[in-house]
C-alpha positions, 0 to 999 in steps of 0.5 A: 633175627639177631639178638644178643646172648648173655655176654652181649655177643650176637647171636641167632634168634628166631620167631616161631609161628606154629601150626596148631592144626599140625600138632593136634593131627600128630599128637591126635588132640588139641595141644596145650600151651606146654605140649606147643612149647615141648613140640617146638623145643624138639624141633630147635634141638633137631635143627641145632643138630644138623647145622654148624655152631654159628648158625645155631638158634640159641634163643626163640619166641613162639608167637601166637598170631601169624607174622604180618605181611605184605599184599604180595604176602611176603613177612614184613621185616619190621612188623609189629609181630618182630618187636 
């Protein structure tokens, strides 16, 4: 998604859908709220990390339900989850 940055300019945002069964496995208990956000910050910085300036995620949303998507089960550009 795009969104803007603090001085209007465009900029890379992402919507992000963890997967709650992954992170219980690899913390080995059932994570809360902040150890989601921590996991999923980690995860930002390390892909930040390996891609070039303009396609940096500088802002992002965790969801806490999946995506809407299509029959052919496809995400739906302007779902409600999109918003």
């Amino acid at each position: 998604l795009e969104g803007k940055d603090r001085h209007g300019d465009p900029c890379v945002r992402a919507k992000i859908y963890p997967s709650e069964a992954y992170l219980a496995e690899k913390l080995g208990h059932t994570p809360d709220p902040e150890e989601i956000k921590a996991a999923v910050t980690d995860a930002v910085n390390a892909v930040n990390d390996a891609v070039p300036a303009y396609k940096k995620i500088q802002k992002f949303d965790i969801l806490t339900s999946p995506l809407e998507r299509t029959t052919t089960q496809k995400i739906k550009r302007y779902g409600d989850n999109l918003k």
